[in-house]
PyMOL CGO cylinders between C-alpha atoms (Angstrom):
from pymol import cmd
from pymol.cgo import CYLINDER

trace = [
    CYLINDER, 105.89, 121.68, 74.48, 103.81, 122.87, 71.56, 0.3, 1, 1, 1, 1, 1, 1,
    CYLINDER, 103.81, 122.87, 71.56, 101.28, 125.69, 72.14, 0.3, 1, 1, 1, 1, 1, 1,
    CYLINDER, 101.28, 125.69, 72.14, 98.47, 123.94, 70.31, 0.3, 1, 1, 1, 1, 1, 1,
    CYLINDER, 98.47, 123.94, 70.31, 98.41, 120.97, 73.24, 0.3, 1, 1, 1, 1, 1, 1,
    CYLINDER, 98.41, 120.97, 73.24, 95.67, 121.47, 75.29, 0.3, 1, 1, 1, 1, 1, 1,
    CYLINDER, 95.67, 121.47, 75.29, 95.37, 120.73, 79.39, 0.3, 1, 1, 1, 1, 1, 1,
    CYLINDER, 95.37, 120.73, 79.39, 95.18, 117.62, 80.82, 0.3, 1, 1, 1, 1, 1, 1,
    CYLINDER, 95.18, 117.62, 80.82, 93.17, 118.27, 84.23, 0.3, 1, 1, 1, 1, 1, 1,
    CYLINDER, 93.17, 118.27, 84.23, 93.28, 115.59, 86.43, 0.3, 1, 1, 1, 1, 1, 1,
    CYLINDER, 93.28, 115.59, 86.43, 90.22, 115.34, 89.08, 0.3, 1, 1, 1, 1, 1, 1,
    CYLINDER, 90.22, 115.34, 89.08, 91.72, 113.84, 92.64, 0.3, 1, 1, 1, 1, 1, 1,
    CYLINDER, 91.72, 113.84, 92.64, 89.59, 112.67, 95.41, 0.3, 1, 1, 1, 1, 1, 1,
    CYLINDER, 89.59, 112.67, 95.41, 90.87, 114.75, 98.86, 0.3, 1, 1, 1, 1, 1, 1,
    CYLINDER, 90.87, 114.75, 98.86, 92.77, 113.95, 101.65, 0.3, 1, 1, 1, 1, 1, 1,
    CYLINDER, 92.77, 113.95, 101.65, 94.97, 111.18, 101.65, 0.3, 1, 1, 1, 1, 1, 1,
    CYLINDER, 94.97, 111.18, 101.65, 94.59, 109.61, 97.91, 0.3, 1, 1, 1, 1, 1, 1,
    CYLINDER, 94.59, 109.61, 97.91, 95.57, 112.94, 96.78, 0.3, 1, 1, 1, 1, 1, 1,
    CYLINDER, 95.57, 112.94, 96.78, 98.51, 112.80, 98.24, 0.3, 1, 1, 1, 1, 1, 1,
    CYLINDER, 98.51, 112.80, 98.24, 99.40, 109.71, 97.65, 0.3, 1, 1, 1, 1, 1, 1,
    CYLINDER, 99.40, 109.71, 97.65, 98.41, 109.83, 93.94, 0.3, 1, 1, 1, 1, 1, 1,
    CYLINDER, 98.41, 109.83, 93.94, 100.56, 113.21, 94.04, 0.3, 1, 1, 1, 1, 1, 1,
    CYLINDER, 100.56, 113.21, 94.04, 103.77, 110.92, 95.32, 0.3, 1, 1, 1, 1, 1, 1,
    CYLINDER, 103.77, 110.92, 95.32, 102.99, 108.34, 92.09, 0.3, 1, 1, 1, 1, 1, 1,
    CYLINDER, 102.99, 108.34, 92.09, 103.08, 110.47, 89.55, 0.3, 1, 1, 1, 1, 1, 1,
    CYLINDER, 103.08, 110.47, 89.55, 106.25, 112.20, 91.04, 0.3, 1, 1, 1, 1, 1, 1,
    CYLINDER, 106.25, 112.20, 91.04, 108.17, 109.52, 90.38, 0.3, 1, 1, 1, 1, 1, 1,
    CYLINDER, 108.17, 109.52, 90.38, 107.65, 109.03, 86.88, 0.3, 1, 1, 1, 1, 1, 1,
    CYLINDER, 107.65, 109.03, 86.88, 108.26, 112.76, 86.32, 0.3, 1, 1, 1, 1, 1, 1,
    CYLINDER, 108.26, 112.76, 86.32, 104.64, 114.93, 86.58, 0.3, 1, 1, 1, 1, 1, 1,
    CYLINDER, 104.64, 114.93, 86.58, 105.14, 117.57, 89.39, 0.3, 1, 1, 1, 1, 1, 1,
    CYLINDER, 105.14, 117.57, 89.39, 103.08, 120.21, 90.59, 0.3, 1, 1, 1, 1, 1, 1,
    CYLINDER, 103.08, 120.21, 90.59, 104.58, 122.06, 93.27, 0.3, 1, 1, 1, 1, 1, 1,
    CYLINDER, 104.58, 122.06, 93.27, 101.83, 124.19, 94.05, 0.3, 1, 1, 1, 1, 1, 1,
    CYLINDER, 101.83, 124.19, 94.05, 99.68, 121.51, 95.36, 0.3, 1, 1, 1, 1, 1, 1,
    CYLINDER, 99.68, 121.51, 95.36, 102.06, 120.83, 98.33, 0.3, 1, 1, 1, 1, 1, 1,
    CYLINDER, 102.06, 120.83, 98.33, 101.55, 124.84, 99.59, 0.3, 1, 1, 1, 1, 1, 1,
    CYLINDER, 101.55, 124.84, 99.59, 98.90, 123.49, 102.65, 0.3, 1, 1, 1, 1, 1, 1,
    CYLINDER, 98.90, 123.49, 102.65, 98.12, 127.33, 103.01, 0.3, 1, 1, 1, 1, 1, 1,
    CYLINDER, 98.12, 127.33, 103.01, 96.94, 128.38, 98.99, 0.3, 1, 1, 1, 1, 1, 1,
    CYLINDER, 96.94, 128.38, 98.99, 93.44, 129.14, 98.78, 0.3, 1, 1, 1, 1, 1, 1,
    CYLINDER, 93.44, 129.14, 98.78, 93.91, 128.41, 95.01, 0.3, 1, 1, 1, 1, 1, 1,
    CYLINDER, 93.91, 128.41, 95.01, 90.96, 125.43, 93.40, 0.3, 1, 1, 1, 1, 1, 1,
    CYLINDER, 90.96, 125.43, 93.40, 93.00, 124.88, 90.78, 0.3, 1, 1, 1, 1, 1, 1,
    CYLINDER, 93.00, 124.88, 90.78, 96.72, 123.76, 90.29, 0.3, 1, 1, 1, 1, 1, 1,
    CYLINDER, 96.72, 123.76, 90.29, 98.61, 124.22, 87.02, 0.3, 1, 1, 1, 1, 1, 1,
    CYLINDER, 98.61, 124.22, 87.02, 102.08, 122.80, 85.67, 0.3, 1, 1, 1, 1, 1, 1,
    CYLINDER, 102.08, 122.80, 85.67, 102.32, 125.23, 82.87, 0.3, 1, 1, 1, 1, 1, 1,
    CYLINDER, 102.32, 125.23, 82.87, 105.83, 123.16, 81.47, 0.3, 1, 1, 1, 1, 1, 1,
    CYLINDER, 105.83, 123.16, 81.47, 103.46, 119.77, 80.96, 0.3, 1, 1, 1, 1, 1, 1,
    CYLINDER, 103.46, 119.77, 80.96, 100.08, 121.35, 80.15, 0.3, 1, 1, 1, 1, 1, 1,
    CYLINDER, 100.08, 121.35, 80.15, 98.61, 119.93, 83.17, 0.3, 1, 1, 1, 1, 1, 1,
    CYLINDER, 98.61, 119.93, 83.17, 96.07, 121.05, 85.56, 0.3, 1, 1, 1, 1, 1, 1,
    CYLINDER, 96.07, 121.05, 85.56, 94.94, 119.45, 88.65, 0.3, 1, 1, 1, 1, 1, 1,
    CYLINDER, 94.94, 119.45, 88.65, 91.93, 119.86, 91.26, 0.3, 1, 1, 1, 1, 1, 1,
    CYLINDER, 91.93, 119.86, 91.26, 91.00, 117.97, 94.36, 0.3, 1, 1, 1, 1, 1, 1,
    CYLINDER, 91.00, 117.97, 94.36, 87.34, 117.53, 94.76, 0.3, 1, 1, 1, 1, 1, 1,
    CYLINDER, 87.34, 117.53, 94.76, 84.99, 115.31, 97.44, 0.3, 1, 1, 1, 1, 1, 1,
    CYLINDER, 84.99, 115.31, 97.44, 85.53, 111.90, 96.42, 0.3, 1, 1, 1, 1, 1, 1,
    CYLINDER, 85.53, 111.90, 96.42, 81.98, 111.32, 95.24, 0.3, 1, 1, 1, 1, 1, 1,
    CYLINDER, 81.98, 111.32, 95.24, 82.20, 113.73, 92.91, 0.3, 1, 1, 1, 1, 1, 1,
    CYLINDER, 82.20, 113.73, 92.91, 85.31, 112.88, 90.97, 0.3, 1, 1, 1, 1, 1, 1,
    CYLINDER, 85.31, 112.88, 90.97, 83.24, 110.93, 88.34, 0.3, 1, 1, 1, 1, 1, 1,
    CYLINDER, 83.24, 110.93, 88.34, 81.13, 113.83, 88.01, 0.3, 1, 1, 1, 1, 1, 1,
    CYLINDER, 81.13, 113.83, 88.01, 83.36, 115.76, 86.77, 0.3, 1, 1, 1, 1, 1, 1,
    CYLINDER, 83.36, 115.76, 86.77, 85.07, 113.28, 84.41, 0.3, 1, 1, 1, 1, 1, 1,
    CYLINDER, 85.07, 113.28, 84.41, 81.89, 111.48, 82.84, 0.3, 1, 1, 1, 1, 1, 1,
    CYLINDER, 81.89, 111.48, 82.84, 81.19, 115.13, 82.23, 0.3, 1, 1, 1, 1, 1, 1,
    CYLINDER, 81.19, 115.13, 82.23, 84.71, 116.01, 80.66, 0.3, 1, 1, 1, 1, 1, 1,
    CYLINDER, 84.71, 116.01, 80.66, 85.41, 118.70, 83.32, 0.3, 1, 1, 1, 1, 1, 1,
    CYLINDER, 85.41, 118.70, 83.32, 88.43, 116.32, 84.10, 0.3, 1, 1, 1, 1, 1, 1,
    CYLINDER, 88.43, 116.32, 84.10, 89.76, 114.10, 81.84, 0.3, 1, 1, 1, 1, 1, 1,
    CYLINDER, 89.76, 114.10, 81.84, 91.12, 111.96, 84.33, 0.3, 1, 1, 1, 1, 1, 1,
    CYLINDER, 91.12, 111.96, 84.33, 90.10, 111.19, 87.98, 0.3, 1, 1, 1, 1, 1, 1,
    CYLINDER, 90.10, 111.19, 87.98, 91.56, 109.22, 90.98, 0.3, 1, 1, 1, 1, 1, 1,
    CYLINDER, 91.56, 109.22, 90.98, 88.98, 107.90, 93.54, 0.3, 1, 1, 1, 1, 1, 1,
    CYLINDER, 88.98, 107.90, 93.54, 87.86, 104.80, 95.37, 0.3, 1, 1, 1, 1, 1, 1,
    CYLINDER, 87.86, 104.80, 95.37, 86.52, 101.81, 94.04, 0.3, 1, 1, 1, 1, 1, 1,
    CYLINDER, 86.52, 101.81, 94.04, 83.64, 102.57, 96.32, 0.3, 1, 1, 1, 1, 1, 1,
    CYLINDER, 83.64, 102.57, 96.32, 82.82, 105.49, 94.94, 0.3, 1, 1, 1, 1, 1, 1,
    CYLINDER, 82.82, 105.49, 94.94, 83.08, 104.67, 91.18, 0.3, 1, 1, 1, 1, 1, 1,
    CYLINDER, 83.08, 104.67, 91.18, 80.60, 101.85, 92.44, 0.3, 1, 1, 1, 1, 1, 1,
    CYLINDER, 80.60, 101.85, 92.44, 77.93, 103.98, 94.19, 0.3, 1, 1, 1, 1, 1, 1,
    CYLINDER, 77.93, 103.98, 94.19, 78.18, 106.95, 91.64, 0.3, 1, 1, 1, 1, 1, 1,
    CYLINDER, 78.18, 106.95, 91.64, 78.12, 104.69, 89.09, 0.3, 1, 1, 1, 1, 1, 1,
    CYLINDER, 78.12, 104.69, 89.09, 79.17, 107.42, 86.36, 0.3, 1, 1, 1, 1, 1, 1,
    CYLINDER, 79.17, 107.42, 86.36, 79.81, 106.91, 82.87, 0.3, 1, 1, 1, 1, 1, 1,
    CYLINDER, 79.81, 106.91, 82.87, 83.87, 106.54, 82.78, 0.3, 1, 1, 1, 1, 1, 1,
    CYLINDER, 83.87, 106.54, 82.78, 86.64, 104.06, 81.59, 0.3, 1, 1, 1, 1, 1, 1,
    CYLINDER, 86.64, 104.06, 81.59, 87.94, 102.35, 84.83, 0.3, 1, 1, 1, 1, 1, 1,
    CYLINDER, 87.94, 102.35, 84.83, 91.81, 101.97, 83.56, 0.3, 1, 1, 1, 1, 1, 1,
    CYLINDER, 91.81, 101.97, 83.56, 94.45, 101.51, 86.37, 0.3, 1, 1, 1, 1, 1, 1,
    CYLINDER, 94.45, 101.51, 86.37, 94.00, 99.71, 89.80, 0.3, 1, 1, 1, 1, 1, 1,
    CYLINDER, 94.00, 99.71, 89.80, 96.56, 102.01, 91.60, 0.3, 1, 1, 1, 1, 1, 1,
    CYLINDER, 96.56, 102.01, 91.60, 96.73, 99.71, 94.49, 0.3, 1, 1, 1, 1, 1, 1,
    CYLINDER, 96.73, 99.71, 94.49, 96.82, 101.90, 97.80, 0.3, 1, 1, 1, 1, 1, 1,
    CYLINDER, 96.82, 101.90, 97.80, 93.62, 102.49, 99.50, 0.3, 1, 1, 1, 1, 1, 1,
    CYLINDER, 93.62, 102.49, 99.50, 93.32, 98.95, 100.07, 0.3, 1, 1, 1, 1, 1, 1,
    CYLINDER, 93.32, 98.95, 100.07, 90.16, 97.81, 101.93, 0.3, 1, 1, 1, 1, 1, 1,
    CYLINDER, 90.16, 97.81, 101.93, 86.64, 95.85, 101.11, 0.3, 1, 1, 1, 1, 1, 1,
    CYLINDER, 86.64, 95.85, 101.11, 83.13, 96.36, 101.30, 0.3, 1, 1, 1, 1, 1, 1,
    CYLINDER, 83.13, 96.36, 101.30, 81.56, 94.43, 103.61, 0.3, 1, 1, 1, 1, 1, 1,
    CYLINDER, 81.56, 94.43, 103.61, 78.07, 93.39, 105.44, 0.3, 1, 1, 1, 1, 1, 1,
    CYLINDER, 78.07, 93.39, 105.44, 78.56, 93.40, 108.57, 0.3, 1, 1, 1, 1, 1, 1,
    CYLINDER, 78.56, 93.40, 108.57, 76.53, 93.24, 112.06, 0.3, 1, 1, 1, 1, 1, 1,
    CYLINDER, 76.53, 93.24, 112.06, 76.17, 91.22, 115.11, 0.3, 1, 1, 1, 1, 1, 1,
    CYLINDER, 76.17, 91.22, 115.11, 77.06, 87.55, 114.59, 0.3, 1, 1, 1, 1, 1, 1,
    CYLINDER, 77.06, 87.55, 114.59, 73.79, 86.41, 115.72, 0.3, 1, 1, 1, 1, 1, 1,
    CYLINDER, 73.79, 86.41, 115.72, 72.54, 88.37, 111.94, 0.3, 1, 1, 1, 1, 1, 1,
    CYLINDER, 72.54, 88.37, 111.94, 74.51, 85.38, 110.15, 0.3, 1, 1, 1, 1, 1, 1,
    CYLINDER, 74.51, 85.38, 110.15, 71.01, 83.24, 110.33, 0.3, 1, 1, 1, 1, 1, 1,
    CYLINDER, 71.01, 83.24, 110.33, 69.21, 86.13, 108.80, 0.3, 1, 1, 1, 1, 1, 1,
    CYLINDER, 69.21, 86.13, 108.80, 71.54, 86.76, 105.93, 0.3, 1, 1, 1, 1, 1, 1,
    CYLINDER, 71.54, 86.76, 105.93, 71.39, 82.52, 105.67, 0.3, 1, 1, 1, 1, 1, 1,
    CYLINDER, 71.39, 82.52, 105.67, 67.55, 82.64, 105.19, 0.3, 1, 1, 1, 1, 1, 1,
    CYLINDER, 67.55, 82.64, 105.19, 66.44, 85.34, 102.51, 0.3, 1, 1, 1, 1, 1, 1,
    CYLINDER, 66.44, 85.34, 102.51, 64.54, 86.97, 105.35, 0.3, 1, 1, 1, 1, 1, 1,
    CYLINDER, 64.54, 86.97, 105.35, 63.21, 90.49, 104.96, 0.3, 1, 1, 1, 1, 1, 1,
    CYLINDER, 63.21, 90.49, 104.96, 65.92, 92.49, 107.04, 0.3, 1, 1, 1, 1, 1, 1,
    CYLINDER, 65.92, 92.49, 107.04, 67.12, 96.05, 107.57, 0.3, 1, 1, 1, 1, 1, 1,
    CYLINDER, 67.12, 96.05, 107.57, 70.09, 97.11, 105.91, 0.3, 1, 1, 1, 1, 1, 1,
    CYLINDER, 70.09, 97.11, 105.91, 71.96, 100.54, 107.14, 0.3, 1, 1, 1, 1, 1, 1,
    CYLINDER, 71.96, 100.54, 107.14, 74.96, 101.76, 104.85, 0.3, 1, 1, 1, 1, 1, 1,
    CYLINDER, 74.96, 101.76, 104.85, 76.31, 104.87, 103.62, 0.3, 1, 1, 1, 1, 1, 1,
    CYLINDER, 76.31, 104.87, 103.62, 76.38, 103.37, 99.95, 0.3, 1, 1, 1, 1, 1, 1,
    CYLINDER, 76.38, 103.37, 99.95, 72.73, 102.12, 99.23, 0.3, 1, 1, 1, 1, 1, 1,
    CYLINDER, 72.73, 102.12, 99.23, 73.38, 101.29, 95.59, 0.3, 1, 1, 1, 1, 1, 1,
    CYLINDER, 73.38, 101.29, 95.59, 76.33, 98.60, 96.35, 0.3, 1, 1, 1, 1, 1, 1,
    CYLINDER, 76.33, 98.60, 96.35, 73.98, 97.44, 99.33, 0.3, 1, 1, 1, 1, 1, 1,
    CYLINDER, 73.98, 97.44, 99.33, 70.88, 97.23, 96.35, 0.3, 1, 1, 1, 1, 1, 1,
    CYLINDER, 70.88, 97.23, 96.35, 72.56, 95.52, 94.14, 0.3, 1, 1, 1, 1, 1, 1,
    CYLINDER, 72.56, 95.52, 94.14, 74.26, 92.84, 96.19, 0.3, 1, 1, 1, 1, 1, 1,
    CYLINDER, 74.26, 92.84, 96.19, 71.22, 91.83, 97.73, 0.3, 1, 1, 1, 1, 1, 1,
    CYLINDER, 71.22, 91.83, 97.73, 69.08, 91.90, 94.94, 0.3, 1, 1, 1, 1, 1, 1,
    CYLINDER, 69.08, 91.90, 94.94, 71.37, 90.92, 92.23, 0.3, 1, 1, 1, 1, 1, 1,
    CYLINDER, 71.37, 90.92, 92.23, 73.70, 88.77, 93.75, 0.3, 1, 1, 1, 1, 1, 1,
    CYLINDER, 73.70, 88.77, 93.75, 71.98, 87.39, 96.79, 0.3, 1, 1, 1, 1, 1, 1,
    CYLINDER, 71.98, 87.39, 96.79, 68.10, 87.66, 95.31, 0.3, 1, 1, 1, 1, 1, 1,
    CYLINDER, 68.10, 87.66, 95.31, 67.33, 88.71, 98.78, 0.3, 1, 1, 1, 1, 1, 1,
    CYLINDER, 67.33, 88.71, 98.78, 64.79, 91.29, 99.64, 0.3, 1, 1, 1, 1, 1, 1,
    CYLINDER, 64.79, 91.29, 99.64, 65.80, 93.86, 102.16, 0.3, 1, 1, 1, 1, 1, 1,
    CYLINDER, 65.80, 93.86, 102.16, 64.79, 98.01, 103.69, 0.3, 1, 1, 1, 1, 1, 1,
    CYLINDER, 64.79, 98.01, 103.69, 67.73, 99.77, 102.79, 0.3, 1, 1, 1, 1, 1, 1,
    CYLINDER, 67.73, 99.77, 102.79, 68.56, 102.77, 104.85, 0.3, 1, 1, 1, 1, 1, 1,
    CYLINDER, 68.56, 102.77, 104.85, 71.15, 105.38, 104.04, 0.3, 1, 1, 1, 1, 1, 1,
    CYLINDER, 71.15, 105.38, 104.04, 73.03, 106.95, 106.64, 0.3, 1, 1, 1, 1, 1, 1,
    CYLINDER, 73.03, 106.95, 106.64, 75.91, 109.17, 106.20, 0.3, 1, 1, 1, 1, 1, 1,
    CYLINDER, 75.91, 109.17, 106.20, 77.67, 109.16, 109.51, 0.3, 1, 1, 1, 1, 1, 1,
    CYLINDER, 77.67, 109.16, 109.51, 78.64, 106.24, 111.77, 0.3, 1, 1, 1, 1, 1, 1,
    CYLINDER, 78.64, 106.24, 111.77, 77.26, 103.26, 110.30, 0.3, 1, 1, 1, 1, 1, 1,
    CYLINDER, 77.26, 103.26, 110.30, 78.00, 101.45, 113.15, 0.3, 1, 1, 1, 1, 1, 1,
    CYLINDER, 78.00, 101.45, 113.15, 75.24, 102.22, 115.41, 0.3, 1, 1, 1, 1, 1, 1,
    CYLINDER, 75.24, 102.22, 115.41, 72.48, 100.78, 112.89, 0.3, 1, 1, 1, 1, 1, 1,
    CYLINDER, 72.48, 100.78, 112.89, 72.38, 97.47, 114.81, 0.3, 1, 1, 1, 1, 1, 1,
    CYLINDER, 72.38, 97.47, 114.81, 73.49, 98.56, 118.39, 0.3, 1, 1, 1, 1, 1, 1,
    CYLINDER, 73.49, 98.56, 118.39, 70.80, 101.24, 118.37, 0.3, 1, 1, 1, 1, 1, 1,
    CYLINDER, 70.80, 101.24, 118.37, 68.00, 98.88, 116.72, 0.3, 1, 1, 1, 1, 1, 1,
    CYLINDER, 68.00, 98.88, 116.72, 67.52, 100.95, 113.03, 0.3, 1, 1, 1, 1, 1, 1,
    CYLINDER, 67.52, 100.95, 113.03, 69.21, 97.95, 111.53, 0.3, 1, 1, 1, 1, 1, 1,
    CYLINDER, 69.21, 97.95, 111.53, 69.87, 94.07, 111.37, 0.3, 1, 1, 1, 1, 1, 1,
    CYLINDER, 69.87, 94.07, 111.37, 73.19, 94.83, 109.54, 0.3, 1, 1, 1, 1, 1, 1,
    CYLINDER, 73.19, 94.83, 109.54, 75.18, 97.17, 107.96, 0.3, 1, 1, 1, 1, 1, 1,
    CYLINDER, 75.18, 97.17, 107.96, 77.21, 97.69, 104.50, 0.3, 1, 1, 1, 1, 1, 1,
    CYLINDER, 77.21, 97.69, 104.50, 80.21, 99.38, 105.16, 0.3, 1, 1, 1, 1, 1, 1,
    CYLINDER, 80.21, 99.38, 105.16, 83.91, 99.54, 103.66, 0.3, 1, 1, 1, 1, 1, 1,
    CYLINDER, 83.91, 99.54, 103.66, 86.24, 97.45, 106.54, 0.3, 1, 1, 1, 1, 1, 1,
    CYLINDER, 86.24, 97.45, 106.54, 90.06, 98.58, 106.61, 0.3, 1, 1, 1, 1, 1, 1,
    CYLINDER, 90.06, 98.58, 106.61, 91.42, 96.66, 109.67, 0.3, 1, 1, 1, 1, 1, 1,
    CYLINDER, 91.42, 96.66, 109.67, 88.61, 95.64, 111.32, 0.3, 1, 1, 1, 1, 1, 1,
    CYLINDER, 88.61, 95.64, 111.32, 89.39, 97.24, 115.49, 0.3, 1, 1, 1, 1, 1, 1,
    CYLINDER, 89.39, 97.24, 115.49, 86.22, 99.79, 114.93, 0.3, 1, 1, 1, 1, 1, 1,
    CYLINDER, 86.22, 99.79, 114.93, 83.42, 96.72, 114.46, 0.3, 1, 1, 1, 1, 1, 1,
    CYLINDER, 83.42, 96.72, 114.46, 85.20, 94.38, 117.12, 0.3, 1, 1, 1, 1, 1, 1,
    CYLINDER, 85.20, 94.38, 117.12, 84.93, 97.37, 119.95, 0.3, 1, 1, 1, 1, 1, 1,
    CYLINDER, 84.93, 97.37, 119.95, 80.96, 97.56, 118.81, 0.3, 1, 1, 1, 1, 1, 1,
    CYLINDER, 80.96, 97.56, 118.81, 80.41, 94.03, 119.23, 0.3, 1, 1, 1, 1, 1, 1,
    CYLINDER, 80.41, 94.03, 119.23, 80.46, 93.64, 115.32, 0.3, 1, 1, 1, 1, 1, 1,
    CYLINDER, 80.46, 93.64, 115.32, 81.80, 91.33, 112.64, 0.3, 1, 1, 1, 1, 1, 1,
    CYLINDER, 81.80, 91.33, 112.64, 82.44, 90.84, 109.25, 0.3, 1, 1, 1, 1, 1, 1,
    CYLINDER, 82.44, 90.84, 109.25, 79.58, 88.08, 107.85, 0.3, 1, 1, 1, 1, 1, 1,
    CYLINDER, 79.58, 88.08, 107.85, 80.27, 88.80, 103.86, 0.3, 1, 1, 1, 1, 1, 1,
    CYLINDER, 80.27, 88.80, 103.86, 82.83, 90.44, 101.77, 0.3, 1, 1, 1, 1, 1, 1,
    CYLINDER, 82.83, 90.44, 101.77, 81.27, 91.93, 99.10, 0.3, 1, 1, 1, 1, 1, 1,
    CYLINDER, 81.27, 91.93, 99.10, 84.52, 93.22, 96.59, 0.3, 1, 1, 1, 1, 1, 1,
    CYLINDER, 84.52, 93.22, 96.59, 88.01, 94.31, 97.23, 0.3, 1, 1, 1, 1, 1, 1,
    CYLINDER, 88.01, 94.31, 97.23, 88.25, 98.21, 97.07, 0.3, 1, 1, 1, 1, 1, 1,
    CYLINDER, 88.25, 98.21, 97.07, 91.66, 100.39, 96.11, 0.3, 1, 1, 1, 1, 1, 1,
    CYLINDER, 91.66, 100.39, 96.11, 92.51, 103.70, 94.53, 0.3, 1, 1, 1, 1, 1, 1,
    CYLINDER, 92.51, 103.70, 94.53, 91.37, 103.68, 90.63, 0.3, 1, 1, 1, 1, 1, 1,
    CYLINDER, 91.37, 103.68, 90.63, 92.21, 105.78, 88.29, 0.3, 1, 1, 1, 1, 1, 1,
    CYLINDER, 92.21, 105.78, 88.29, 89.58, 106.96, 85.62, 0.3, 1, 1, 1, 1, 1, 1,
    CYLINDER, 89.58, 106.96, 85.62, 88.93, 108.77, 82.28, 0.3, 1, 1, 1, 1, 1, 1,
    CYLINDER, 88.93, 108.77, 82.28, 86.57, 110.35, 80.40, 0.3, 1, 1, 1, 1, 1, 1,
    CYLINDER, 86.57, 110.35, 80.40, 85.18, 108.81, 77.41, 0.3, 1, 1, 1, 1, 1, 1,
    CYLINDER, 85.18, 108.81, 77.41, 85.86, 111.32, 74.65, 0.3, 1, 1, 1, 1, 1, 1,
    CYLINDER, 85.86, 111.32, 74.65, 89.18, 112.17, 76.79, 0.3, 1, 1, 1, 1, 1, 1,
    CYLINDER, 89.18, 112.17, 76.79, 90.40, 108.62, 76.31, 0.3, 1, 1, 1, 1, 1, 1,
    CYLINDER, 90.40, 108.62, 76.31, 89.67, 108.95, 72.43, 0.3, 1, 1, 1, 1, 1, 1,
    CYLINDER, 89.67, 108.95, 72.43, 90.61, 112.64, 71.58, 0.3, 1, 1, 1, 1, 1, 1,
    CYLINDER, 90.61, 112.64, 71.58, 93.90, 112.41, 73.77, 0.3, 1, 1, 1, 1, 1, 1,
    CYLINDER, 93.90, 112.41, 73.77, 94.69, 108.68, 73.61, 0.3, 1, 1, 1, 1, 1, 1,
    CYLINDER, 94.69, 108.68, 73.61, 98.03, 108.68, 73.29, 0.3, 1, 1, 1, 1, 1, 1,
    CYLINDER, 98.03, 108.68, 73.29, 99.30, 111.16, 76.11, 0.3, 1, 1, 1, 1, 1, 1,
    CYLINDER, 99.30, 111.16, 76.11, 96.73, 108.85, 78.07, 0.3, 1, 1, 1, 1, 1, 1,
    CYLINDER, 96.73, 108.85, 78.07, 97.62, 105.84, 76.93, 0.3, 1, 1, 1, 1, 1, 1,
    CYLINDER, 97.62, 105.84, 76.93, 101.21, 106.89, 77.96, 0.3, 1, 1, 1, 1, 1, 1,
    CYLINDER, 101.21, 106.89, 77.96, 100.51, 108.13, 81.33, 0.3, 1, 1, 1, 1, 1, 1,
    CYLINDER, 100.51, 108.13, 81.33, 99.17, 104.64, 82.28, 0.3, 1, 1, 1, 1, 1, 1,
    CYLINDER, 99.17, 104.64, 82.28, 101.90, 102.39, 80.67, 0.3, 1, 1, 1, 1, 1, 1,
    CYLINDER, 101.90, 102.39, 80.67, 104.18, 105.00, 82.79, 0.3, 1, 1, 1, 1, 1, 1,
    CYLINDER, 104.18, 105.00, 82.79, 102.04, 104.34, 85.97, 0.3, 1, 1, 1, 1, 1, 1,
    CYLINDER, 102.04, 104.34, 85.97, 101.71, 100.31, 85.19, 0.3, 1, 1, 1, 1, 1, 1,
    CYLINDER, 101.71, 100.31, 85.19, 105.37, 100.09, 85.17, 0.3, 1, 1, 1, 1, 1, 1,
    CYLINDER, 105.37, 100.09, 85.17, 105.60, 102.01, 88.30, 0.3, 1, 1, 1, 1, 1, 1,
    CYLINDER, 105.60, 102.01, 88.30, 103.40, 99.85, 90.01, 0.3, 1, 1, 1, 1, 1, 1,
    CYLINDER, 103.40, 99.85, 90.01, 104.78, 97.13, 88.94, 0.3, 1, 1, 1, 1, 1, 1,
]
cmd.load_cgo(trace, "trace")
């Protein structure tokens, strides 16, 4: 490795997709070792050998930090590129994560969602819930954001339905609640800064022919 390269830091939403993101690029040869130790108060995790750093951060603020070139590259969900709505290249569909963004509610809210009535609309992501039912459905509706259990918008009354990402389904059926549109497929994506995906193209560009071969 020449001195001269400079970092690539890599921005990874928490939890689970870090992990699993961590497993990918394993196998085509990037380790870091020091973001297994479960007990390191460390922020930030280097491979010194590759010139790579790596950070986990909330997902919703993984675009942040690349549209801002504090990453260069990020890994988040769909849902969250779609609600931060950051400027970033969207370059690899990483596939795990799998879920979609759905309204749901009551079945007796089909009529209402049939009609272009003025209804209630609770969901933790109010731009996706904006823009499908103003851009896509031309429907009028209250949007209200709510940032914990979605679910109780229509069993407590606040809402006629809700917008919320669905994975199986079992959590809507014991409320009494049903899908009644799908709104997009959602999955892991990776992302890159704009002047990152210019300035380091090819150690980029490399990275995700790597990854696309992986996947495939």
């Amino acid at each position: 490795m020449n001195e001269e390269m400079r970092y690539l830091t890599f921005a990874l939403g928490k939890g689970r997709l870090a992990s699993q993101t961590l497993e990918l690029l394993e196998e085509i040869g990037i380790k870091c070792e020091e973001v297994k130790d479960k007990d390191s108060r460390k922020l930030i995790f280097v491979n010194e050998e590759q010139k790579l750093r790596f950070f986990l951060a909330k997902g919703p603020d993984v675009p942040t930090y690349v549209e801002y070139g504090a990453a260069d590259i990020g890994v988040v969900g769909k849902d969250t590129i779609l609600e931060e709505d950051r400027r970033c290249f969207e370059v690899l569909d990483l596939g795990f994560g799998k879920c979609r963004m759905c309204v749901c509610g009551p079945a007796s809210a089909k009529e209402l969602l049939q009609h272009h009535e003025m209804i209630r609309v609770a969901s933790k992501y109010p731009r996706i819930a904006k823009d499908y039912f103003y851009n896509k459905k031309h429907q009028t509706v209250d949007i209200i954001k709510l940032n914990g259990s979605v679910e109780l918008g229509p069993i407590v009354g606040l809402s006629d339905v809700i917008v919320d990402i669905v994975e199986t389904g079992s959590t809507l059926r014991a409320n009494g609640l049903e899908v009644l549109e799908e709104i997009c497929p959602l999955s892991a994506r990776m992302i890159v800064n704009q002047v990152s995906m210019r300035m380091e193209a090819d150690r980029i560009k490399k990275l995700i022919a790597e990854l696309k071969e992986r996947l495939a």
